[in-house]
The first five atom37 places (N, CA, C, CB, O) and aatype in JSON, in Angstrom:
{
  "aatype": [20, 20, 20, 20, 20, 20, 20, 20, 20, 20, 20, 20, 20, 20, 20, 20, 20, 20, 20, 20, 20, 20, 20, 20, 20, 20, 20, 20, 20, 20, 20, 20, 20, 20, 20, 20, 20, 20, 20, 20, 20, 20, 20, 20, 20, 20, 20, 20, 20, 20, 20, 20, 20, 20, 20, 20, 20, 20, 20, 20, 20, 20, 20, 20, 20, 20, 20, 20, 20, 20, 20, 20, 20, 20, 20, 20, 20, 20, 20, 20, 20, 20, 20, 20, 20, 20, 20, 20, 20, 20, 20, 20, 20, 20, 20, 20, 20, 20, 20, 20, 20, 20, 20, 20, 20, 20, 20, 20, 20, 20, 20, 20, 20, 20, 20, 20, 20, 20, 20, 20, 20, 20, 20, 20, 20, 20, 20, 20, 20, 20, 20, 20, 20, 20, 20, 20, 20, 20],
  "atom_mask": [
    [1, 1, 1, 1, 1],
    [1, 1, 1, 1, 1],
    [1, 1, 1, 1, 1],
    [1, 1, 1, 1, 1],
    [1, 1, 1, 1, 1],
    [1, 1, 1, 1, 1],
    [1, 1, 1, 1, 1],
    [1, 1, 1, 1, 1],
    [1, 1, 1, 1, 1],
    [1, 1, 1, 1, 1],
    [1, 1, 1, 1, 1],
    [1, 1, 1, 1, 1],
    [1, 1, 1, 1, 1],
    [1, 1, 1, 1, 1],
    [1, 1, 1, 1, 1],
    [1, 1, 1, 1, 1],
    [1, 1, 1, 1, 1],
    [1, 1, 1, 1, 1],
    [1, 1, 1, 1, 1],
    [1, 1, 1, 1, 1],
    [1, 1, 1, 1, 1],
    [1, 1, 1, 1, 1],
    [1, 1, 1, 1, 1],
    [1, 1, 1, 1, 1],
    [1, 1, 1, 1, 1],
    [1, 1, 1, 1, 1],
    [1, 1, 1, 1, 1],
    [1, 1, 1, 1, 1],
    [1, 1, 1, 1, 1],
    [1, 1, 1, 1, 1],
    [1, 1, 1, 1, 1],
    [1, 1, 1, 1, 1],
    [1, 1, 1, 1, 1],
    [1, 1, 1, 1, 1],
    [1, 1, 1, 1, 1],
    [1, 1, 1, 1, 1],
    [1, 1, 1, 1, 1],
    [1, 1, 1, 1, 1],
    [1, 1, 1, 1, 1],
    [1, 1, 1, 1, 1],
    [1, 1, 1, 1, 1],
    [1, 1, 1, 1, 1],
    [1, 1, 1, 1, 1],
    [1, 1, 1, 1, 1],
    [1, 1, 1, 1, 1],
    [1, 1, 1, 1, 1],
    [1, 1, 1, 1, 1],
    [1, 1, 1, 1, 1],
    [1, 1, 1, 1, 1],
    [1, 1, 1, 1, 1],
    [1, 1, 1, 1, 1],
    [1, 1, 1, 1, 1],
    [1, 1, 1, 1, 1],
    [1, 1, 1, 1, 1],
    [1, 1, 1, 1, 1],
    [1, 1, 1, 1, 1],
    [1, 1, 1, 1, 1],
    [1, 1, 1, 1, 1],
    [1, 1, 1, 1, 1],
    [1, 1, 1, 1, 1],
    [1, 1, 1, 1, 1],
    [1, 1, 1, 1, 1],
    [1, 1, 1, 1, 1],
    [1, 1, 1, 1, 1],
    [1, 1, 1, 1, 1],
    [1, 1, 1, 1, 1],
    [1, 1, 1, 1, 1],
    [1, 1, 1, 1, 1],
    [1, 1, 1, 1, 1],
    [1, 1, 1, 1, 1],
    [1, 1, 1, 1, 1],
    [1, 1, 1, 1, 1],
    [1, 1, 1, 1, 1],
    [1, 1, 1, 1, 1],
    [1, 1, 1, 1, 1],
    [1, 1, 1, 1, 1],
    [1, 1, 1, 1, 1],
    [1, 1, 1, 1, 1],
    [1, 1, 1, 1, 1],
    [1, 1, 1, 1, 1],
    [1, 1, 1, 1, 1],
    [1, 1, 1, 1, 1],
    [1, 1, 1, 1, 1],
    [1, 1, 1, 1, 1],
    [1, 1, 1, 1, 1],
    [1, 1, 1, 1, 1],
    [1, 1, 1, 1, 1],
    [1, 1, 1, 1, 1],
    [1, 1, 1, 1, 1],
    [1, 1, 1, 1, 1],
    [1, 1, 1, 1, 1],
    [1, 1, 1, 1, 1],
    [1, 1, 1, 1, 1],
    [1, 1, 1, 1, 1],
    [1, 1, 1, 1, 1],
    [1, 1, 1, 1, 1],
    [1, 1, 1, 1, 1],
    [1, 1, 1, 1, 1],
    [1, 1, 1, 1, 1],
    [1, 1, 1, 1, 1],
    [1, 1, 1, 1, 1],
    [1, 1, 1, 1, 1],
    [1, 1, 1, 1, 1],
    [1, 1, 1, 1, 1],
    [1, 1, 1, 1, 1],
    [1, 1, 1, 1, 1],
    [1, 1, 1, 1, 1],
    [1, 1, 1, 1, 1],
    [1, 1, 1, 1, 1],
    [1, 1, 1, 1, 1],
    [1, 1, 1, 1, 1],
    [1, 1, 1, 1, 1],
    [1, 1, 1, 1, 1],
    [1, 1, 1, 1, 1],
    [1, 1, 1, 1, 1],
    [1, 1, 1, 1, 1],
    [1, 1, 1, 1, 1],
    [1, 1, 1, 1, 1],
    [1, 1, 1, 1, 1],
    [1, 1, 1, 1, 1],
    [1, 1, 1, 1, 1],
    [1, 1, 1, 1, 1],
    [1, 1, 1, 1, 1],
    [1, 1, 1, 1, 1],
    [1, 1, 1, 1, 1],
    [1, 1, 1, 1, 1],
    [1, 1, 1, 1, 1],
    [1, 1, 1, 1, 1],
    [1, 1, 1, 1, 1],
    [1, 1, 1, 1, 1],
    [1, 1, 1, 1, 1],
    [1, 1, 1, 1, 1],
    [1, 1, 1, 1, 1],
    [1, 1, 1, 1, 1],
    [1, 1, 1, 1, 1],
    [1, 1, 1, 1, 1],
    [1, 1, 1, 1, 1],
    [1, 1, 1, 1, 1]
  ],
  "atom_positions": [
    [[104.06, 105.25, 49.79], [104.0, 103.99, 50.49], [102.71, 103.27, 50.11], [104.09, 104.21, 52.03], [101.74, 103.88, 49.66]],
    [[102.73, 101.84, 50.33], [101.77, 100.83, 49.65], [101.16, 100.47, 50.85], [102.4, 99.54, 48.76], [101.77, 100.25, 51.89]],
    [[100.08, 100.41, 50.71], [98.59, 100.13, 51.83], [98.39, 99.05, 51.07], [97.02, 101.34, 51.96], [98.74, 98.98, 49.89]],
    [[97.73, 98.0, 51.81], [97.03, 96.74, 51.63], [96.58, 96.1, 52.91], [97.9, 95.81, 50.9], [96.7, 96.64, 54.01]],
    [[95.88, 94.57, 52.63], [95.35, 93.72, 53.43], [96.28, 92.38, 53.23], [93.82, 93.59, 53.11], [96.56, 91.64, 52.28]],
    [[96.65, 92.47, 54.76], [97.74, 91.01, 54.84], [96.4, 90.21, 56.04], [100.06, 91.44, 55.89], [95.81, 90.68, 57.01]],
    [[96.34, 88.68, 55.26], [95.62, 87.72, 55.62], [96.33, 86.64, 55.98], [94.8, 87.46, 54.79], [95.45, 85.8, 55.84]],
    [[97.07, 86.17, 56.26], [98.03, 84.84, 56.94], [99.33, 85.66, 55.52], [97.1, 82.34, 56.61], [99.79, 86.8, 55.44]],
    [[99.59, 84.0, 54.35], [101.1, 84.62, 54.12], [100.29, 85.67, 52.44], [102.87, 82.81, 53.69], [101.0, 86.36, 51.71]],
    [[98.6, 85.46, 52.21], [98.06, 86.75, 51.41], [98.37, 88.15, 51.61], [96.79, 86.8, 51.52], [98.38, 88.8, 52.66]],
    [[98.66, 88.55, 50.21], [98.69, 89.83, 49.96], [97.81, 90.69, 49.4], [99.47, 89.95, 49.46], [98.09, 90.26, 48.28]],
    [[97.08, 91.45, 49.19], [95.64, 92.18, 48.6], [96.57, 94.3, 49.04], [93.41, 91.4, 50.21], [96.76, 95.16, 49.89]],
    [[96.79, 93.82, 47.31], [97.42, 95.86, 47.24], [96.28, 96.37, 46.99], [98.68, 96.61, 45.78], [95.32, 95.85, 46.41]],
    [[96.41, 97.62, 47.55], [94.97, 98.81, 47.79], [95.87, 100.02, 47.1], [94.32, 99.29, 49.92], [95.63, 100.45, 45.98]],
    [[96.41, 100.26, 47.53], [97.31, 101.92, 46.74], [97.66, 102.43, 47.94], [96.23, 103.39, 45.72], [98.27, 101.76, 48.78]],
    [[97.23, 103.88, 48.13], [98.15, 105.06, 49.05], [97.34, 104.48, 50.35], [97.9, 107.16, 48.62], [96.54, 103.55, 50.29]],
    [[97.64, 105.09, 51.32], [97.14, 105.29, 52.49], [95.89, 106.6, 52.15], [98.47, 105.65, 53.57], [94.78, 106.43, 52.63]],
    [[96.08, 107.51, 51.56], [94.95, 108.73, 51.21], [93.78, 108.12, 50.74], [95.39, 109.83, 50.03], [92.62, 108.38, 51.04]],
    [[94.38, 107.02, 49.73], [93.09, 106.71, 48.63], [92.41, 105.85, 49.85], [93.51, 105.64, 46.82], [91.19, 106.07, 49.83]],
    [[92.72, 105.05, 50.78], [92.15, 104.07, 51.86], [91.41, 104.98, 52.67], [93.27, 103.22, 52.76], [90.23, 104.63, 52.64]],
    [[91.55, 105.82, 53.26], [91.19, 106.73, 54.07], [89.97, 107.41, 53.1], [92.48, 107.65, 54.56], [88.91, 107.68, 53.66]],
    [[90.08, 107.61, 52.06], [88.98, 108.42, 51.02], [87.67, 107.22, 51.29], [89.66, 108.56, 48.9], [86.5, 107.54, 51.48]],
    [[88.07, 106.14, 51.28], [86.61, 104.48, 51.43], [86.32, 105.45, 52.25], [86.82, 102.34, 52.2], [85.72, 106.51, 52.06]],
    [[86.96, 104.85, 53.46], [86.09, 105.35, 54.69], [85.71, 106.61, 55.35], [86.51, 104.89, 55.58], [84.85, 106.95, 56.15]],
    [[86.88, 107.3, 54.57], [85.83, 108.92, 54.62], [84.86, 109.38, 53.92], [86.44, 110.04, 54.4], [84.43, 110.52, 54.06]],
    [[84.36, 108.46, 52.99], [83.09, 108.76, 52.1], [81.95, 107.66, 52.93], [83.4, 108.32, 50.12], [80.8, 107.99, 53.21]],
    [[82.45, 106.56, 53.18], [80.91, 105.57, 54.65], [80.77, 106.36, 55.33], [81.19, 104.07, 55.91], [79.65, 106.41, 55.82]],
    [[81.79, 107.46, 55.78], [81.67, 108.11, 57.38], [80.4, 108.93, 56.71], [83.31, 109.27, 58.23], [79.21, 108.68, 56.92]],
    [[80.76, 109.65, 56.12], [80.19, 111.27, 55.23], [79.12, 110.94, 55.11], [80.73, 111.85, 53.68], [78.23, 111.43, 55.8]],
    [[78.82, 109.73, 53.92], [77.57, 109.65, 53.18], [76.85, 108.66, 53.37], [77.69, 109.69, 51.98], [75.83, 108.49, 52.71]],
    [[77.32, 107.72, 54.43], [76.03, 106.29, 54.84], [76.08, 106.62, 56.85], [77.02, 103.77, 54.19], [75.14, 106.31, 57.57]],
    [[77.38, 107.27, 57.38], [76.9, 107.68, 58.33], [76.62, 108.79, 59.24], [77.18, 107.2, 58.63], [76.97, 109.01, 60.4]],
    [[75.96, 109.39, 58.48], [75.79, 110.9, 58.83], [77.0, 111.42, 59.35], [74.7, 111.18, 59.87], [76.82, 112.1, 60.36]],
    [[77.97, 111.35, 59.05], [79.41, 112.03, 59.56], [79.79, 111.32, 60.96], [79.26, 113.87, 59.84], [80.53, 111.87, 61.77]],
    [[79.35, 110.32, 61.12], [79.12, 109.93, 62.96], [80.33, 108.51, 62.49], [76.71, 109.25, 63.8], [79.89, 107.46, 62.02]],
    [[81.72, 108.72, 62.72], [82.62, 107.59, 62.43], [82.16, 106.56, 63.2], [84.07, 107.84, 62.7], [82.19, 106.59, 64.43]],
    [[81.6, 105.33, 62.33], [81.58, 104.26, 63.33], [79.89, 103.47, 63.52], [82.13, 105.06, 64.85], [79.38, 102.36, 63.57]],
    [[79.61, 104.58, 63.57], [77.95, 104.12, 64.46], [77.04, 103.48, 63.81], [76.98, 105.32, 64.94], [75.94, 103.38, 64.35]],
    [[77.26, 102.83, 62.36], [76.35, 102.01, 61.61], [77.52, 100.75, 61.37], [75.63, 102.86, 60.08], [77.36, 99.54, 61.56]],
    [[78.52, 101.37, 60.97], [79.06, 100.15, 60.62], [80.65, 100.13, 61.78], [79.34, 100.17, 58.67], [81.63, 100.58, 61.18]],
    [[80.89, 99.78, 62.94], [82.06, 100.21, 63.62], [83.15, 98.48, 63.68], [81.44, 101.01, 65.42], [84.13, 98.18, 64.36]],
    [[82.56, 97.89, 62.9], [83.66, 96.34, 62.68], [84.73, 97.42, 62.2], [83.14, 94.7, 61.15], [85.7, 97.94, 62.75]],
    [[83.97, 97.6, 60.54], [84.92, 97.57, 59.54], [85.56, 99.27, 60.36], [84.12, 97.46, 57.58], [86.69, 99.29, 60.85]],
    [[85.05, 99.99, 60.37], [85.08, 101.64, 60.49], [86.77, 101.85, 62.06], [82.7, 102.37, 61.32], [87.93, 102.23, 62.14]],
    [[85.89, 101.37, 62.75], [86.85, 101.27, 63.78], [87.4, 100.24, 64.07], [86.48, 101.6, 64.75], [88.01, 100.4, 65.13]],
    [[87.54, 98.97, 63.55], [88.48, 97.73, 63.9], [89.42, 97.49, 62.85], [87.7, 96.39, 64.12], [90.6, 97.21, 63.05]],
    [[88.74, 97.65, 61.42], [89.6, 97.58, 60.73], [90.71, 98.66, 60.21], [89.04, 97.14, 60.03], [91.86, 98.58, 59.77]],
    [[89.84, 99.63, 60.45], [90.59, 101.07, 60.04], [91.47, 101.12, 61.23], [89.54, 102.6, 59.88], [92.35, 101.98, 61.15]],
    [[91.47, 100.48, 62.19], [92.42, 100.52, 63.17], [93.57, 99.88, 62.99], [91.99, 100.13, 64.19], [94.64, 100.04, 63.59]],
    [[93.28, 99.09, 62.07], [94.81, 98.31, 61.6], [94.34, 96.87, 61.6], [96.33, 98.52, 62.83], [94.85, 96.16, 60.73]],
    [[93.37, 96.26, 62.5], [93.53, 94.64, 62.2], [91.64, 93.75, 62.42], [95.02, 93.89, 63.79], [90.84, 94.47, 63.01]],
    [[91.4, 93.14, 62.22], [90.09, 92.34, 62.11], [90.57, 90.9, 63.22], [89.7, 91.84, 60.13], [91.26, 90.01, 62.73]],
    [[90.12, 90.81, 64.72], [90.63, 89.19, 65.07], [89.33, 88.23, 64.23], [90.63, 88.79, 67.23], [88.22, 88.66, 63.92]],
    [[89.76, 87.13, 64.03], [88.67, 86.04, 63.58], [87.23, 86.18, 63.79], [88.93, 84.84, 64.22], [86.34, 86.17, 62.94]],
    [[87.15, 86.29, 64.91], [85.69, 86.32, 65.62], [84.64, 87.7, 64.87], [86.01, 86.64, 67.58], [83.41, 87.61, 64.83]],
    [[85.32, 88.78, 64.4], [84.93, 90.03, 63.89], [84.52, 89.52, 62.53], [86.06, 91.21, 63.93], [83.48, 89.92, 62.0]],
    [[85.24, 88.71, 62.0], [85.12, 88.52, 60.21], [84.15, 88.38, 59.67], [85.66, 87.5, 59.58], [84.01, 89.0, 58.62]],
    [[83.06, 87.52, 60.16], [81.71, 87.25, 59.54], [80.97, 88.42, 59.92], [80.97, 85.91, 60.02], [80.19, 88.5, 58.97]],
    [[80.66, 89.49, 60.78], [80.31, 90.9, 61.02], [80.82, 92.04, 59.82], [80.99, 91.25, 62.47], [80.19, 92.8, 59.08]],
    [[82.15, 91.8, 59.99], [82.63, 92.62, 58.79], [82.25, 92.45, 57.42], [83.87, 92.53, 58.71], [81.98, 93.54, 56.91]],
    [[82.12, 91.33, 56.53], [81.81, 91.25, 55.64], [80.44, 91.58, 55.07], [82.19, 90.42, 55.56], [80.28, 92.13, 53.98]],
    [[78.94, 91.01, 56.32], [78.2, 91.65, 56.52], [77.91, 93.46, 56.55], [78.13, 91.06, 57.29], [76.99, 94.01, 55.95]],
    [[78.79, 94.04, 57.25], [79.05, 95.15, 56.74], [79.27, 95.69, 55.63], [79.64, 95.38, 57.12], [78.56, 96.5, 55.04]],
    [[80.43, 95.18, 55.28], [80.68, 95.51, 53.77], [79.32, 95.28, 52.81], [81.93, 94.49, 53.21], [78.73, 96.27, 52.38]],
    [[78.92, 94.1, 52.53], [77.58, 93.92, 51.76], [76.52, 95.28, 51.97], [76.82, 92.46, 52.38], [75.96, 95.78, 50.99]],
    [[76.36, 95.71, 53.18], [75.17, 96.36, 53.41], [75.91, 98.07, 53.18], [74.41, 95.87, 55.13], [75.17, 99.05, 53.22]],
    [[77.47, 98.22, 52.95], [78.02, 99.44, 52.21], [77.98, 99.09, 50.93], [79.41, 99.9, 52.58], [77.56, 100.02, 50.24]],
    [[78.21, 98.26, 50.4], [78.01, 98.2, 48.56], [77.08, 98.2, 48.07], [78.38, 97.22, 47.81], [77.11, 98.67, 46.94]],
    [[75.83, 97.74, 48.55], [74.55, 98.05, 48.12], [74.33, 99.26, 48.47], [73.58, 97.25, 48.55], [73.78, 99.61, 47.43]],
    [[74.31, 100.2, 49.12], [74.25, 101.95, 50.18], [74.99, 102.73, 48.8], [75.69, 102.12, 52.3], [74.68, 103.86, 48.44]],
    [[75.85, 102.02, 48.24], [77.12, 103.03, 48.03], [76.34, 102.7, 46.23], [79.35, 102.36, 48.66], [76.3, 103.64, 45.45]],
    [[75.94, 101.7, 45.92], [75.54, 101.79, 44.45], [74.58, 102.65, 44.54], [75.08, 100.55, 43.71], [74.71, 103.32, 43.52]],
    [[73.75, 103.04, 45.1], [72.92, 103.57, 44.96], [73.46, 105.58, 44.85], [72.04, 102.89, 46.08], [72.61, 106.47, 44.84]],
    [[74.68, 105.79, 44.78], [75.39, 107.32, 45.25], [76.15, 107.67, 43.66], [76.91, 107.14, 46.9], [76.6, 106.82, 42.88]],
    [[76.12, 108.73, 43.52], [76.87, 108.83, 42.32], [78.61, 109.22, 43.12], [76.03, 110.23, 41.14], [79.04, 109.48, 44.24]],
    [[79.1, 109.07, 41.89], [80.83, 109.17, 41.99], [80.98, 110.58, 42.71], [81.77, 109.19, 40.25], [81.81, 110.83, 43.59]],
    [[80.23, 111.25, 42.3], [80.91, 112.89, 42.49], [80.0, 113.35, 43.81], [80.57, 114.2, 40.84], [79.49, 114.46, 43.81]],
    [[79.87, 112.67, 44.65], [79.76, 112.93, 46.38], [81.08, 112.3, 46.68], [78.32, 112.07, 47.36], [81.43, 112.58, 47.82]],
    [[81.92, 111.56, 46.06], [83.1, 110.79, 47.06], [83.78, 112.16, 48.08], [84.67, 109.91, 45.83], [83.84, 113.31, 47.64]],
    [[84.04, 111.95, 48.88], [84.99, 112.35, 50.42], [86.31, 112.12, 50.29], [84.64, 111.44, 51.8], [86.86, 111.18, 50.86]],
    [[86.98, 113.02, 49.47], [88.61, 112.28, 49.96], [88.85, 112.51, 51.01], [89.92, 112.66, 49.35], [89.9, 111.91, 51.25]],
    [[88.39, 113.25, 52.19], [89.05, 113.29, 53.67], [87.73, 113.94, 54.72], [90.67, 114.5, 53.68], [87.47, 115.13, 54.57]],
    [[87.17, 113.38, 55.43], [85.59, 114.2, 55.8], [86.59, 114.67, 57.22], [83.58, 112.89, 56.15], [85.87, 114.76, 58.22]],
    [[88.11, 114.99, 57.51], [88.38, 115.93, 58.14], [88.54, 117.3, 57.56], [89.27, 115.58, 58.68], [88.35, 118.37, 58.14]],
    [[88.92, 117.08, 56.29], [89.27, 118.76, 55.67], [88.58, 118.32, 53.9], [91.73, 119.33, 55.68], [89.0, 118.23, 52.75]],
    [[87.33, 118.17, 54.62], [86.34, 118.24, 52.89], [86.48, 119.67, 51.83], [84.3, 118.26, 53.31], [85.62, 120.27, 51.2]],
    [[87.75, 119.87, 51.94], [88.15, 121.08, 50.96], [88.94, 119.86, 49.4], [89.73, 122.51, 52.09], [88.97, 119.89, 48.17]],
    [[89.4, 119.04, 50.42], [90.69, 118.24, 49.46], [89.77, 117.24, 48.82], [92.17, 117.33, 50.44], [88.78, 116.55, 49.06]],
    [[90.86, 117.62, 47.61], [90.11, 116.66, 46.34], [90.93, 115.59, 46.08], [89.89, 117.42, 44.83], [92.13, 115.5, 46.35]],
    [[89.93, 114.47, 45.35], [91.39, 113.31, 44.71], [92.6, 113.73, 44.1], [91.01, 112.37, 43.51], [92.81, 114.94, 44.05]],
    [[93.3, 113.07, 43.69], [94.71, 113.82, 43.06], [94.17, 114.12, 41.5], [96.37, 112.59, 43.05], [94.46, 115.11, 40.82]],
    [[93.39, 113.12, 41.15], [92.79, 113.37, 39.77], [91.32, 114.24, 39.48], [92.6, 111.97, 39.24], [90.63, 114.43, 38.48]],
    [[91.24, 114.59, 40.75], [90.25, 115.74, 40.62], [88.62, 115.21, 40.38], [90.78, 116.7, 39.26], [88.07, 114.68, 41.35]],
    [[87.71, 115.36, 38.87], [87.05, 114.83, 39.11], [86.91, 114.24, 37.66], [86.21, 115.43, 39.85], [85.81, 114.06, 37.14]],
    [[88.32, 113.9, 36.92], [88.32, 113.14, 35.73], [87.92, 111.99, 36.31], [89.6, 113.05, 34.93], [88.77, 111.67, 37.14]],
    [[87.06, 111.25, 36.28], [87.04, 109.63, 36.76], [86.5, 109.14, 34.92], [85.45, 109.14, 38.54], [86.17, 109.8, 33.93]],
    [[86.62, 107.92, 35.16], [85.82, 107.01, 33.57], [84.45, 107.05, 33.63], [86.1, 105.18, 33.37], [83.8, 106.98, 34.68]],
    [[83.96, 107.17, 32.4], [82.36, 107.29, 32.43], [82.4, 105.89, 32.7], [81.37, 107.86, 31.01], [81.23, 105.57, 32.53]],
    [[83.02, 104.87, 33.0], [82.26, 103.5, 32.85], [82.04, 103.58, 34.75], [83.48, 101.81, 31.94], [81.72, 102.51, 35.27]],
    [[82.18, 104.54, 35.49], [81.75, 104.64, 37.07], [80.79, 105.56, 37.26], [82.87, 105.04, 38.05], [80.84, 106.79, 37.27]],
    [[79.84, 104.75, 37.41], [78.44, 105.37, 37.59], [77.57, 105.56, 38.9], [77.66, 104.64, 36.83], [76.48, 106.09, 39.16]],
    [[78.71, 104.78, 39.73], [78.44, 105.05, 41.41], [79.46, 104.63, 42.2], [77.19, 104.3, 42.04], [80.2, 103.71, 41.87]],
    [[79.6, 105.44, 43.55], [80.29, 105.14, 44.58], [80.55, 103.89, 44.64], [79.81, 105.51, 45.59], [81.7, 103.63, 44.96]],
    [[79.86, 103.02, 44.43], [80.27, 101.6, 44.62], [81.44, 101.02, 43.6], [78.96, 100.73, 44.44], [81.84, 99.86, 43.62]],
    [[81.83, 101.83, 42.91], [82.18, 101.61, 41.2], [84.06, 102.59, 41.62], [80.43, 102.91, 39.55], [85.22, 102.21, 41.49]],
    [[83.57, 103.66, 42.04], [84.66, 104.57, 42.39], [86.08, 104.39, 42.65], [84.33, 105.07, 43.32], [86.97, 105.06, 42.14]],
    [[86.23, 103.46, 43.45], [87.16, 102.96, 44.18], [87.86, 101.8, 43.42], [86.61, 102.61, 45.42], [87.29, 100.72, 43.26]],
    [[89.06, 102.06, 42.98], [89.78, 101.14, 42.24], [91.42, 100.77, 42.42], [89.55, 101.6, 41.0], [92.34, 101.37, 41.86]],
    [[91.52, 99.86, 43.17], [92.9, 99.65, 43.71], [93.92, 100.0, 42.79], [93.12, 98.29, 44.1], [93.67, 100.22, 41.61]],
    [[95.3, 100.06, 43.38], [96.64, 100.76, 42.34], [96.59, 99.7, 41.16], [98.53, 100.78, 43.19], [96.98, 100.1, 40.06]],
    [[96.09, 98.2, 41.3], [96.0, 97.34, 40.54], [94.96, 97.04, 39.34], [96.05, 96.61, 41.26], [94.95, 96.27, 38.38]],
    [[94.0, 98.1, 39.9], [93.1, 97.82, 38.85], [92.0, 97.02, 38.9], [93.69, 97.4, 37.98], [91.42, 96.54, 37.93]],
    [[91.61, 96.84, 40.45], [90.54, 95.92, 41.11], [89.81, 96.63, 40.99], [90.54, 95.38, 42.38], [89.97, 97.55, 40.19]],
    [[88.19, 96.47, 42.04], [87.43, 96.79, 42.79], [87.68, 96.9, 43.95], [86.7, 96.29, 42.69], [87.79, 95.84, 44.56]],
    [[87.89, 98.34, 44.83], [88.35, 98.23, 46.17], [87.91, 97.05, 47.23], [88.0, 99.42, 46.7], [88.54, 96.3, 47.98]],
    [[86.0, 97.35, 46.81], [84.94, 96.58, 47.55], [85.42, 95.07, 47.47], [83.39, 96.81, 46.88], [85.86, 94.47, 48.45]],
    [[85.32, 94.64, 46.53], [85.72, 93.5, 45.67], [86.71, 92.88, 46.57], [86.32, 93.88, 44.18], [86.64, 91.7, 46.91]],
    [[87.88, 93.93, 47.05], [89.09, 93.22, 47.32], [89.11, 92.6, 48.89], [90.33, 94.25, 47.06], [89.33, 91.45, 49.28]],
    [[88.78, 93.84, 49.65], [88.18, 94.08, 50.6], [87.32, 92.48, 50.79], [87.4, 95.49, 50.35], [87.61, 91.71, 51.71]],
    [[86.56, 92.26, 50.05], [85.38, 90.97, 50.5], [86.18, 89.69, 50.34], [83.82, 90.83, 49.37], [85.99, 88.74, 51.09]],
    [[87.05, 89.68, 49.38], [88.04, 88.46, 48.91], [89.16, 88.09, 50.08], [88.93, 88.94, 47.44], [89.57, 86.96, 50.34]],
    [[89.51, 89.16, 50.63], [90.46, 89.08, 51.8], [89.85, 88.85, 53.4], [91.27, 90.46, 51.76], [90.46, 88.44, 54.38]],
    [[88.32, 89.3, 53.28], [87.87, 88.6, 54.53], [87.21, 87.28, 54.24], [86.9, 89.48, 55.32], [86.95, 86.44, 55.1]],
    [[86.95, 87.18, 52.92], [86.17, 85.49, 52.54], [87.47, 84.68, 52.9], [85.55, 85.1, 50.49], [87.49, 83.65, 53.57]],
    [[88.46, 85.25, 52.39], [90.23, 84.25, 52.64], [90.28, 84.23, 53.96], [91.97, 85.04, 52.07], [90.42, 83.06, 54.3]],
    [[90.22, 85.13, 55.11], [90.13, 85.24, 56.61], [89.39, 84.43, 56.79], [89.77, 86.39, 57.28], [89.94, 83.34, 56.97]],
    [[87.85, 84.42, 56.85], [86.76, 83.77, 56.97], [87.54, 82.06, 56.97], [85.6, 84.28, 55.67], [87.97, 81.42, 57.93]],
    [[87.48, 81.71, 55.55], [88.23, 80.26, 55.51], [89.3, 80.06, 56.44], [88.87, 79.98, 54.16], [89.03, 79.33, 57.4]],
    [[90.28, 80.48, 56.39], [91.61, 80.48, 57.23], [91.66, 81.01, 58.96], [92.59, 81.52, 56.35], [92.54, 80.85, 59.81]],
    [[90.75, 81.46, 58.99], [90.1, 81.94, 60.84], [91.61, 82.52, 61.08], [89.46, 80.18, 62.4], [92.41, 82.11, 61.92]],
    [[91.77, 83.37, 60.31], [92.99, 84.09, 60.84], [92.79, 85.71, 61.09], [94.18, 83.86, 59.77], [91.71, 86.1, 60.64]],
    [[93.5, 86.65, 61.66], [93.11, 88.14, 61.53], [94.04, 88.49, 60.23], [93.48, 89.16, 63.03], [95.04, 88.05, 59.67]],
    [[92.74, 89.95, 60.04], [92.98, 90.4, 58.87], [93.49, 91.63, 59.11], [91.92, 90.37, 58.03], [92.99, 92.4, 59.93]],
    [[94.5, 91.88, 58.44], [95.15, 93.11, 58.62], [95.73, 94.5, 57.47], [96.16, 92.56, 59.23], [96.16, 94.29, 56.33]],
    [[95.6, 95.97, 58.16], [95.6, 96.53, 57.14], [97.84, 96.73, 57.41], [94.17, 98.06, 57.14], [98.45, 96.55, 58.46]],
    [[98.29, 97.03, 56.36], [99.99, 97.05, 56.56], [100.46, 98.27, 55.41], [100.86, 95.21, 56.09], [99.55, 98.49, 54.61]],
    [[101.04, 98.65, 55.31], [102.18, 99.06, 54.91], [103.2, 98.68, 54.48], [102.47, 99.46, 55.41], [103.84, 97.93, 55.22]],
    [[103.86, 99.07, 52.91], [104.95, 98.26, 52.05], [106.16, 99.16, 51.96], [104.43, 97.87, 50.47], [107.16, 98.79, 51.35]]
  ]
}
């Protein structure tokens, strides 16, 4: 099944539900001491909850900025695919491209984006449009 961000009639594809859950189980892990929520809880707990109302959007994106700068600074091979059962690995293990040289870099939608990237484009589109942002299922 297909995970993404629906913004009014926008679409923004992300991939699995695992690979979505891997973002934020690597912020939880490695920018917040394992503590879900407590540095960054817009994106962590509002959005991971399924939806962003208007009023949240300019917070969230703020967030995001202050995880992409956190996260360049991390190499690839700390990523978290699940900080409930940190036994499990990506499906691809730890072949990634040498051209990812940090966490910030890691994350690459089924499409071939920048997760981060996509993520900021769909609340800048919210932002303009004062609409909620939402995570869905295809």
């Amino acid at each position: 099944m297909t995970v993404g961000l629906k913004v009014d009639l926008y679409w923004y594809s992300i991939g699995t539900g695992d690979f979505l859950h891997s973002f934020f189980s690597t912020i939880c892990v490695r920018l917040e001491n394992n503590v879900w929520g407590s540095r960054f809880p817009i994106l962590m707990n509002e959005l991971y909850s399924g939806k962003l109302e208007p009023h949240q959007l300019e917070e969230a994106l703020r967030e995001l900025e202050t995880i992409q700068k956190e996260l360049e600074r991390i190499n690839p091979n700390q990523v978290v695919w699940d900080n409930e059962d940190r036994s499990k690995m990506p499906p691809w293990g730890d072949n990634i491209s040498p051209d990812i040289k940090a966490l910030s870099d890691y994350f690459v939608t089924s499409s071939g984006k920048n997760l981060i990237s996509v993520i900021k484009r769909a609340l800048l589109d919210a932002i303009d449009e004062q609409v909620e942002l939402e995570i869905k299922n295809l």
